[in-house]
C-alpha positions as CSV (number, residue, x, y, z in Angstrom):
1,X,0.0,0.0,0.0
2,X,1.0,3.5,-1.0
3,X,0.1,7.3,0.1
4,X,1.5,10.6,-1.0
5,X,0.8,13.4,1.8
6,X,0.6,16.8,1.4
7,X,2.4,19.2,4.0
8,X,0.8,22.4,4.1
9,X,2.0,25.6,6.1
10,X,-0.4,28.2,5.9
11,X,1.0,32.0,7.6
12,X,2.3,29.7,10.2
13,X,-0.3,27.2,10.5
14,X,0.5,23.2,9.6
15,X,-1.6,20.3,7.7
16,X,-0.9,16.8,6.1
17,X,-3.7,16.0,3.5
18,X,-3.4,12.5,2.1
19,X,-3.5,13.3,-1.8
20,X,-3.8,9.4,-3.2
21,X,-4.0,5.9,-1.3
22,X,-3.4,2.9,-3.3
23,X,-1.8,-0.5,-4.4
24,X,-1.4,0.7,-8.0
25,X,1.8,2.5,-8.6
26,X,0.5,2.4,-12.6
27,X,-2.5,4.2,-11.7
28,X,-0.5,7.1,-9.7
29,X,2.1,7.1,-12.6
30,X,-0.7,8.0,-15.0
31,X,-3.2,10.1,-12.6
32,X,0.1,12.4,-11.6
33,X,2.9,11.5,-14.0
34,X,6.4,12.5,-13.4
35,X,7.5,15.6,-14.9
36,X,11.2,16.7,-15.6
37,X,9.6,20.1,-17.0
38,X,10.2,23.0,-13.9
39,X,6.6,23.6,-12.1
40,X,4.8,21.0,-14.2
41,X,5.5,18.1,-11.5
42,X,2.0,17.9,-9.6
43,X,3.8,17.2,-6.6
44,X,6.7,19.5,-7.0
45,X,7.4,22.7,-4.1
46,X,5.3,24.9,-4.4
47,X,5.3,28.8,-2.5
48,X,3.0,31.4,-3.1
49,X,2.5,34.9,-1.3
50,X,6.6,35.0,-0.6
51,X,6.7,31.6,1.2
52,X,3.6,32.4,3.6
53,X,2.0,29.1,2.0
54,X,4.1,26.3,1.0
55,X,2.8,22.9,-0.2
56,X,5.6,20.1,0.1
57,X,4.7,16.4,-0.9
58,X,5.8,13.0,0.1
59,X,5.4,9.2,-0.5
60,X,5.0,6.3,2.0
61,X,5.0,2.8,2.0
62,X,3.4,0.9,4.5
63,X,5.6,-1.6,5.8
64,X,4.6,-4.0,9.0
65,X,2.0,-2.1,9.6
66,X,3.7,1.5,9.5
67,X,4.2,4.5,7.1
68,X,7.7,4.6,6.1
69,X,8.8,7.5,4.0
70,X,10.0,6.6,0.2
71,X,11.4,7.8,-2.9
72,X,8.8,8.9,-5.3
73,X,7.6,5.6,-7.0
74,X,6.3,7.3,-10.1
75,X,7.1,6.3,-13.5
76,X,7.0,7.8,-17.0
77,X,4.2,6.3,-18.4
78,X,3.9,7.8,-21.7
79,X,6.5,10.0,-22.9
80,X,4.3,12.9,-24.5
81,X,4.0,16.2,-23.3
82,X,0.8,16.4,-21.1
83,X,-1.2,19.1,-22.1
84,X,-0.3,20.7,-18.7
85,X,3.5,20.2,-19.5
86,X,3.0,22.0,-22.7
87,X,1.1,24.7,-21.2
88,X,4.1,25.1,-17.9
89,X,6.9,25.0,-20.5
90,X,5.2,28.0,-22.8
91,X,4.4,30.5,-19.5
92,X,8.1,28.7,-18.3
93,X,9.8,30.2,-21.6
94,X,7.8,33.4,-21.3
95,X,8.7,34.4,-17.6
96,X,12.3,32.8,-18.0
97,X,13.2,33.5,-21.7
98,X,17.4,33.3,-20.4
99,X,16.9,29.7,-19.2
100,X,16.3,28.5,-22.7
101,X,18.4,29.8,-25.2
């Protein structure tokens, strides 16, 4: 069995949210593939209002009968661009035209 967790810190305040739950590493892979294109990862960092809300995300394994911390399990399922990749990698080239020259 598998989990991914949000940790959420809101102005101060802390959460965990358990995002997906499952036996089916194939079905994560494809419900939130892997992405090696900056921000287009759904469970990348993410900060907004100058680090006042920060979402981090993990993976777990549950091993005799405890959550252990992993490495991401996700696999590249099909290697076209997600419509969401294509989308990140235009506003990407847009707000950092430098990084790809």
């Amino acid at each position: 069995m598998y989990r991914v967790i949000c940790k959420s810190k809101f102005f101060g305040s802390e959460s965990e949210k358990i995002i997906w739950e499952g036996k089916d590493l194939v079905e994560l892979s494809k419900k939130y593939p892997p992405s090696k294109i900056f921000r287009a990862d759904p469970f990348c960092h993410k900060e907004f209002e100058d680090g006042y809300i920060v979402e981090d995300y993990h993976f777990e394994k549950l091993e005799g009968g405890e959550w252990v911390k992993i490495s991401d399990p996700r696999k590249r399922i099909d290697e076209r661009l997600t419509q969401h990749e294509i989308e990140t990698e235009r506003e990407n080239r847009r707000m950092f035209p430098g990084d790809h020259v």
